[in-house]
C-alpha positions as a printed Julia matrix, in Angstrom:
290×3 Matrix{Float64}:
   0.0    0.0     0.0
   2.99   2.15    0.64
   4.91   1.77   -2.3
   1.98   2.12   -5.04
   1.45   5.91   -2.65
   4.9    6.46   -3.57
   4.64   5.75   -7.3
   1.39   7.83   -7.6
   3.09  10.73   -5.91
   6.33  10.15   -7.89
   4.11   9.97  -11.34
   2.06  12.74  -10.33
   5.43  15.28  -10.12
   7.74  13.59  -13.31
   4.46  12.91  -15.58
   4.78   9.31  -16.13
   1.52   8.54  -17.68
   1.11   5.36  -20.34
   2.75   5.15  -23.44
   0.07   6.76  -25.39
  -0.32  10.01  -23.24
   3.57  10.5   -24.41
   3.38  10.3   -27.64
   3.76  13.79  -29.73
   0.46  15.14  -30.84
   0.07  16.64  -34.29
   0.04  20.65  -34.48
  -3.14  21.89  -35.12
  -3.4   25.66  -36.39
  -6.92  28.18  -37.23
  -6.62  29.38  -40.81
  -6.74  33.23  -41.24
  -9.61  35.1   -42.11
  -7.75  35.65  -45.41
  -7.16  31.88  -46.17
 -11.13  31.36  -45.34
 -12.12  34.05  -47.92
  -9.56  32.85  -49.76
 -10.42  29.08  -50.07
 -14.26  30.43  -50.85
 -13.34  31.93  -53.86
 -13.34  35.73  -52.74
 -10.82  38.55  -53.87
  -9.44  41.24  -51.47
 -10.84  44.49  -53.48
  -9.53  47.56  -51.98
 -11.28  47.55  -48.14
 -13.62  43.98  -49.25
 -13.91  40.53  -50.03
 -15.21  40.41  -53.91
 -16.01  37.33  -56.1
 -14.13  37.74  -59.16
 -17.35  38.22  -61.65
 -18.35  40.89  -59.16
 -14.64  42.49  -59.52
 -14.89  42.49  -63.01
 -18.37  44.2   -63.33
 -16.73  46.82  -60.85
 -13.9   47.8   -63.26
 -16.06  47.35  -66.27
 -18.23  50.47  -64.81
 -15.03  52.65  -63.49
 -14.01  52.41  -67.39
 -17.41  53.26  -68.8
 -17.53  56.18  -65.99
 -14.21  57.14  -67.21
 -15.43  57.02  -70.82
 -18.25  59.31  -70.24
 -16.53  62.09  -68.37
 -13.96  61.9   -71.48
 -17.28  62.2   -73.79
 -18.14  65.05  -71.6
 -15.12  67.14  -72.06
 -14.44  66.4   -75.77
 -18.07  67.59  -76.03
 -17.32  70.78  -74.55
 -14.44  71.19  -76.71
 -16.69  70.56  -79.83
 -19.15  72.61  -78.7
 -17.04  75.6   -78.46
 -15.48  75.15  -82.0
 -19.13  74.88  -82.91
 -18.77  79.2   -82.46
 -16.11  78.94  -84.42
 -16.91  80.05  -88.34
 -13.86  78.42  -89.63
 -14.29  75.49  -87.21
 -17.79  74.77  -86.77
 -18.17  72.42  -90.23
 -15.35  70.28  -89.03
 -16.78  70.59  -85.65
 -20.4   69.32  -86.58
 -18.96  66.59  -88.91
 -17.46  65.25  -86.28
 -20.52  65.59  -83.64
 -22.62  63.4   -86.33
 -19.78  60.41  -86.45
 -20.04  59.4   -82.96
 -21.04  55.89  -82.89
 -19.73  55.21  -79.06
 -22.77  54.16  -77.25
 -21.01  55.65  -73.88
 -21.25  58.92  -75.68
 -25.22  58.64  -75.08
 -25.02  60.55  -71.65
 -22.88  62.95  -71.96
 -24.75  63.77  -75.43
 -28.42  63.7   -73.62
 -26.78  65.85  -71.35
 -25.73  68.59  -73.6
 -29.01  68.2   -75.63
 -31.26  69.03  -72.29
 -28.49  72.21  -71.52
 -28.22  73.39  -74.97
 -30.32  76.82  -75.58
 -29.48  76.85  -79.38
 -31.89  74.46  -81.51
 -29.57  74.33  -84.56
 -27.42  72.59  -81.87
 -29.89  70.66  -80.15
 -30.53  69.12  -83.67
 -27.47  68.14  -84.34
 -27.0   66.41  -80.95
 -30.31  64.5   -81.94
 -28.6   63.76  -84.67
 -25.82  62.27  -83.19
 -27.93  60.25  -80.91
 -30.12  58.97  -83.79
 -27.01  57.2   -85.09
 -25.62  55.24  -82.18
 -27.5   51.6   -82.34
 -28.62  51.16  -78.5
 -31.41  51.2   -76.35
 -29.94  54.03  -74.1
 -30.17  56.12  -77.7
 -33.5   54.97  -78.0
 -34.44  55.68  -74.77
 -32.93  59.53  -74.96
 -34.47  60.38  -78.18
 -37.99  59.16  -76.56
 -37.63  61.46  -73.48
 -36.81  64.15  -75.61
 -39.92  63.53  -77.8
 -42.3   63.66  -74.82
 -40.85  65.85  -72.23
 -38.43  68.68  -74.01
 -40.28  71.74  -73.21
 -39.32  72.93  -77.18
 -42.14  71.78  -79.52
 -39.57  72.13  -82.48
 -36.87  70.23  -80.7
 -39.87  67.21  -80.26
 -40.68  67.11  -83.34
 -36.92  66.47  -84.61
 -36.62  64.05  -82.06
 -39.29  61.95  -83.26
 -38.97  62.62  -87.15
 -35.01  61.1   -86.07
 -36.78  58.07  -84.7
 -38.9   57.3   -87.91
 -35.73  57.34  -89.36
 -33.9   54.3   -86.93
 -37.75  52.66  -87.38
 -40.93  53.39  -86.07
 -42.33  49.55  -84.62
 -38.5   49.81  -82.25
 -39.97  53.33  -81.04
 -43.69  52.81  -80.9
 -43.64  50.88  -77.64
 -42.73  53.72  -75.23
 -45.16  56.17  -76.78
 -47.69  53.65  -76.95
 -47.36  53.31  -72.49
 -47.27  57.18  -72.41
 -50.51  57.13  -73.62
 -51.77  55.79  -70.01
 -49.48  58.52  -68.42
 -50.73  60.47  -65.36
 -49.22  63.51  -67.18
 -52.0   64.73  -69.41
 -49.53  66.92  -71.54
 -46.88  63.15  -71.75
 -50.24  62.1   -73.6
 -51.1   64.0   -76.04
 -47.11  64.42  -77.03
 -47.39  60.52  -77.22
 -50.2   60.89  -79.63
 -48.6   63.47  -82.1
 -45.66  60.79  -82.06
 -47.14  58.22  -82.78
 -49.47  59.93  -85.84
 -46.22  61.25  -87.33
 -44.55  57.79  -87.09
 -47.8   56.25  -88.8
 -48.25  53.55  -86.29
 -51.09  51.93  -87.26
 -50.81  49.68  -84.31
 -51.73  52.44  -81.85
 -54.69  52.55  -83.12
 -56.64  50.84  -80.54
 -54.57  52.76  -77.47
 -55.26  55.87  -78.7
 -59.42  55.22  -78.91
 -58.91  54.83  -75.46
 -56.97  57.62  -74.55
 -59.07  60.13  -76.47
 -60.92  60.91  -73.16
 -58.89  60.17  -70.15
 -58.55  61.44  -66.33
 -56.28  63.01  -64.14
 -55.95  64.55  -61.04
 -56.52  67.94  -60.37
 -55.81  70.47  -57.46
 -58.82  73.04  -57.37
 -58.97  75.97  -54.65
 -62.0   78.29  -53.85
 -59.81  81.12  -52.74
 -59.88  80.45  -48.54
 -56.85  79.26  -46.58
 -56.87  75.56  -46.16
 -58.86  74.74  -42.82
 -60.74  77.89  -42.81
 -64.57  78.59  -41.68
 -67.1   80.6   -43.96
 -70.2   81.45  -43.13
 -73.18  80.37  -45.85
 -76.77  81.38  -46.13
 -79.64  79.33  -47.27
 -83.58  79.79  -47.51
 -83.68  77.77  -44.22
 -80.92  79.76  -42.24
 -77.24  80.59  -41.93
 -74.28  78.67  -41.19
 -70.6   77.71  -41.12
 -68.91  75.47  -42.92
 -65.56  74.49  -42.62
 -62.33  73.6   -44.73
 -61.84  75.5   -47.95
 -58.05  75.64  -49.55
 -56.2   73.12  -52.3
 -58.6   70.11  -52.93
 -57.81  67.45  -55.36
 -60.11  66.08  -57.36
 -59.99  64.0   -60.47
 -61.0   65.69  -63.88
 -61.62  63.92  -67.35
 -60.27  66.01  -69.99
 -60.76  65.43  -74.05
 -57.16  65.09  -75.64
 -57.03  66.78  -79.43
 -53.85  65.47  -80.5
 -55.03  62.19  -80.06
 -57.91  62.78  -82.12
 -55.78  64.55  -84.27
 -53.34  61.39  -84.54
 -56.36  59.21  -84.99
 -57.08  61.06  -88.23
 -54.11  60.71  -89.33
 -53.92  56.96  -88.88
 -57.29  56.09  -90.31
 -58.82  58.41  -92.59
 -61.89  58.62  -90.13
 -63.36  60.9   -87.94
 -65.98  59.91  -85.05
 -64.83  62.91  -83.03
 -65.24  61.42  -79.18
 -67.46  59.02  -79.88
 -65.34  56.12  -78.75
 -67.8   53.4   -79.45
 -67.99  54.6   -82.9
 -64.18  54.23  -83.12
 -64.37  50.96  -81.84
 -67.37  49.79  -83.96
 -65.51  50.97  -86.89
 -62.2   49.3   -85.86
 -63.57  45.93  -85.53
 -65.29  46.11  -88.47
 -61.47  46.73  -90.07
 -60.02  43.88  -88.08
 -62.51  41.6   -90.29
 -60.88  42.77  -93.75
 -57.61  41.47  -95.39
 -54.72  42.5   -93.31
 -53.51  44.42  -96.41
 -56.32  46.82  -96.3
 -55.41  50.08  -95.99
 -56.78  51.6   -92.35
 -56.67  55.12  -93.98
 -59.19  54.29  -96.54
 -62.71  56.08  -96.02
């Protein structure tokens, strides 16, 4: 009993466990954050982790930023030389052979600024000859919203020239627009692109509604006092109230002339009538025949 005390106590101090408790143990170590990112496919991109697609759509955008603002500047230059009698041919000449389609913003840009129309045409122009949808896109804006009739008009006698069915669909949604003015500008478009299409869309926007903000002249929240046959009395509220108006839209009309050859005024069942009855002839027939 005395010597296995001993051994204990002389085991417990010098550590002599079984064989296995003395063998070496393998090293284990934590990977760094950096190895974990790493090993899941992610990119240090200055201060974060990136995949390398999202990396790549990152730089892709720096260098179309970096395009534009170079657009921007070399359409200041051009713009000045524009000024220029002895400059301005070569200057316009080179306005209308831009075919970069990262030259669209910077050239929507200048077209919005620009208080000359000569110059405002010849940035629609510019934009009628680059082939994308952001072209597209600018040209339509400028058709509905530019405050200068003239400058609308270019815009959308340049888009019958890239093809009316690729610009029809826009003008065709700004016919439901909440903007009453947006839908009559629609309209005119779409008459002077001869979109026979729009027919239909354009029956039903010859009447539509919007919202209106009508006053009677008295601060909002105000009391007034009224006077009938049985006695007097207050009312209250008065000031802006809104209210929703329907309102007859002549360029529609206008367009719908245009398209068909007909007139049925505002008589939209007539128009309808009349449009079904065409639907039921050869699809050659010619919608503007009386």
């Amino acid at each position: 009993m005395l010597v296995s005390a001993l051994v204990g106590a002389a085991c417990a101090e010098h550590g002599c466990g079984d064989a296995r408790a003395e063998e070496p143990r393998e090293a284990t170590t934590t990977p760094t954050h950096a190895e974990t990112m790493a090993r899941l496919g992610f990119v240090r991109h200055g201060r974060a982790w990136r995949t390398s697609q999202e990396i790549e759509i990152i730089e892709r955008e720096e260098r179309a930023a970096a395009a534009r603002r170079d657009w921007k500047a070399r359409l200041e230059r051009l713009r000045r030389r524009l000024d220029v009698p002895t400059e301005s041919a070569a200057a316009f000449e080179e306005i209308r052979g831009i075919s970069d389609p990262l030259a669209v913003q910077p050239l929507a840009e200048a077209l919005l600024a620009e208080p000359v129309p000569r110059v405002r045409g010849i940035y629609i122009e510019a934009l009628s000859r680059i082939s994308s949808s952001d072209a597209l896109a600018s040209l339509v804006a400028v058709a509905l919203d530019h405050p200068d009739a003239e400058t609308r008009i270019a815009a959308v006698e340049r888009l019958g020239v890239i093809g009316a069915p690729l610009a029809a669909p826009p003008f065709v949604a700004a016919l439901a627009s909440a903007d009453n003015a947006q839908v009559n500008r629609a309209a005119e478009a779409l008459g002077r692109l001869g979109v026979a299409s729009a027919v239909l869309p354009l029956i039903a926007a010859l009447e539509t509604e919007h919202a209106s903000i009508v006053t009677d002249g008295r601060a909002p929240g105000s009391t007034s006092a009224t006077f009938t046959p049985s006695g007097g009395g207050f009312s209250m509220g008065g000031g802006p109230k809104r209210v929703m108006v329907k309102l007859r839209n002549d360029r529609v009309l206008e367009a719908l002339i245009a398209l068909t050859g007909m007139n049925f005024q505002w008589d939209q069942a007539a128009w309808r009538a009349w449009l079904a009855n065409e639907r039921s002839l050869p699809p050659d027939f010619d919608l503007r025949r009386g």
